[in-house]
C-alpha positions as semicolon CSV with decimal commas, in nm:
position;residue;x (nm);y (nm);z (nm)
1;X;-23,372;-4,335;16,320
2;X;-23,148;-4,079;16,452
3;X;-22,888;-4,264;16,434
4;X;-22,941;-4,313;16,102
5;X;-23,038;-3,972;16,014
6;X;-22,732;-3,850;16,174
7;X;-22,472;-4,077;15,960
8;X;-22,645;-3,922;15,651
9;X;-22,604;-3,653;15,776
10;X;-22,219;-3,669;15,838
11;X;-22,232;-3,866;15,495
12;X;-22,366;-3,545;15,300
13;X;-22,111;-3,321;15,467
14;X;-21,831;-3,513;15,422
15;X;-21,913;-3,548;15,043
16;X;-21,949;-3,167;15,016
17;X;-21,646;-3,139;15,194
18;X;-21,483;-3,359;14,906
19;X;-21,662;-3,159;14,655
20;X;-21,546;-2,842;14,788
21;X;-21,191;-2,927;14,779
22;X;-21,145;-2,903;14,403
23;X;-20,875;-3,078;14,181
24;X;-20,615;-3,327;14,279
25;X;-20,268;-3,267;14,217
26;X;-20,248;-3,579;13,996
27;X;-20,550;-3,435;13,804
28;X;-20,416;-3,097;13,755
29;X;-20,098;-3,256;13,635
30;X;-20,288;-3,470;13,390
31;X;-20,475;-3,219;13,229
32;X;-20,163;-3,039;13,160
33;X;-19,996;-3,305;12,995
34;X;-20,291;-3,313;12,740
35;X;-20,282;-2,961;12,663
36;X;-19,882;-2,960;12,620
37;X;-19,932;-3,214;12,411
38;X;-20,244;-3,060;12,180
39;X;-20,056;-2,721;12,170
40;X;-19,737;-2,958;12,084
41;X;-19,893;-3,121;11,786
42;X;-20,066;-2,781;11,686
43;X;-19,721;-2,626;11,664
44;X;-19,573;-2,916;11,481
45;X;-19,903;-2,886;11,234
46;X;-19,851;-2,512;11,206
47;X;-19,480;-2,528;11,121
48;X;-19,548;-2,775;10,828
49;X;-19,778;-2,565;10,659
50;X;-19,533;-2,290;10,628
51;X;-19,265;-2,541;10,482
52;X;-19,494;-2,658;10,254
53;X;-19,591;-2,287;10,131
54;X;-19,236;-2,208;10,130
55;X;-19,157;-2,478;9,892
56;X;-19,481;-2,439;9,632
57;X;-19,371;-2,086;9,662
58;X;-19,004;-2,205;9,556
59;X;-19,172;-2,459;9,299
60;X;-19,378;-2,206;9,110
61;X;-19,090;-1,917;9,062
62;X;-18,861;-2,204;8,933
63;X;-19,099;-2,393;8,720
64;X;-19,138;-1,971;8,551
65;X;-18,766;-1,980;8,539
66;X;-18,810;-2,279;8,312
67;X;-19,075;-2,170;8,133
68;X;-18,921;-1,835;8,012
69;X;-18,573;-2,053;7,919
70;X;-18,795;-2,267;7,703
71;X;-19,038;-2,027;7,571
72;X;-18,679;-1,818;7,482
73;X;-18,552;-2,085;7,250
74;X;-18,869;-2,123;7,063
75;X;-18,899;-1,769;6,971
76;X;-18,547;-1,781;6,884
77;X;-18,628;-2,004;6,610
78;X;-18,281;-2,143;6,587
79;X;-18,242;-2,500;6,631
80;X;-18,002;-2,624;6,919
81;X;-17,703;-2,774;6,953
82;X;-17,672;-3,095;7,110
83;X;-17,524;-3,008;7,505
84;X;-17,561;-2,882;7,812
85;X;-17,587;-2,487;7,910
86;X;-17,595;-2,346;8,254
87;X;-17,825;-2,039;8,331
88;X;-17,919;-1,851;8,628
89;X;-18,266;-1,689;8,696
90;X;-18,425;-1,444;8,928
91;X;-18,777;-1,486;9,025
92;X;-18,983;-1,329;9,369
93;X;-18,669;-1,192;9,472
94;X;-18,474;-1,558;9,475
95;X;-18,158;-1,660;9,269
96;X;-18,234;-2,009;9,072
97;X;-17,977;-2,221;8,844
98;X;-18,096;-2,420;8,593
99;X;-17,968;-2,614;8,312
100;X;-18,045;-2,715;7,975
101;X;-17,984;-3,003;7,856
102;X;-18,022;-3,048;7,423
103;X;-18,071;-3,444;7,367
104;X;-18,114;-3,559;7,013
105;X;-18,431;-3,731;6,907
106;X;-18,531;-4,071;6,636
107;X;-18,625;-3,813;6,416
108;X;-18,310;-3,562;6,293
109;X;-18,543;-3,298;6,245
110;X;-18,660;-3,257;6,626
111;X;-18,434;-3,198;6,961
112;X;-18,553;-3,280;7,261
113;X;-18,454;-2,990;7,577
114;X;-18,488;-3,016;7,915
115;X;-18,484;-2,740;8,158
116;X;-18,389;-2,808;8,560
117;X;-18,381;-2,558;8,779
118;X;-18,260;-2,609;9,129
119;X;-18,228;-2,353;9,467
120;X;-17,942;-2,164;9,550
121;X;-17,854;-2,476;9,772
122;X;-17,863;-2,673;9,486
123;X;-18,155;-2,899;9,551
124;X;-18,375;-2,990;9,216
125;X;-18,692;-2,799;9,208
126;X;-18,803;-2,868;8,870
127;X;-18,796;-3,057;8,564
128;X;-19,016;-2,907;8,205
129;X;-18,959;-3,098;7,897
130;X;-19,002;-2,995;7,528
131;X;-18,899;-3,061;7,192
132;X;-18,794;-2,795;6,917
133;X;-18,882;-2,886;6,523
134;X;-18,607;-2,785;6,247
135;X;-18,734;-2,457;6,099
């Protein structure tokens, strides 16, 4: 029974031994890796909701650049010429150009006038549609 008390014994400290020298190497290394990569895809996650705020930010001021050329030519109450005309626009700070663009319609009485506006880069940011009646 000694014997056998004894080899528990030496069992128990041997496992405490284990126990008291912490962490491999391997794990240590392993664990890192997982947090590098959570803080990686955090970072990623984080950067794409500030491009996408950028760009509704970018959306909205050019969609009011549109607005205001469209709401101009109805309180103009002229009726448009068939063509294109270039305009620039300044909203939040930010230069915009936009065009309009005077189609003709079935009916002679009605034109129909798109407004795009695009960045400073020229990339298209926005299309609004509308169609103007003959006074």
């Amino acid at each position: 029974m000694v014997g056998s008390t004894g080899r528990v014994e030496t069992a128990n400290r041997a496992g405490l031994t284990r126990a008291r020298r912490g962490f491999t190497l391997v794990e240590v290394l392993v664990a890192l890796a997982v947090v590098a990569i959570a803080l990686g895809a955090g970072l990623r996650a984080a950067g794409v909701l500030t491009d996408n705020a950028q760009r509704l930010s970018d959306v909205v001021a050019a969609q009011w650049c549109a607005d205001n050329q469209l709401t101009a030519l109805r309180l103009s109450r002229t009726f448009p010429g068939v063509g294109d005309a270039d305009f620039a626009c300044e909203q939040l700070g930010r230069a915009y150009q936009g065009k309009l663009i005077t189609r003709t319609t079935p009916n002679p009485s009605f034109r129909r006038v798109d407004a795009q506006v695009s960045d400073a880069e020229g990339q298209p940011l926005v299309s609004l549609s509308t169609v103007l009646s003959r006074n």
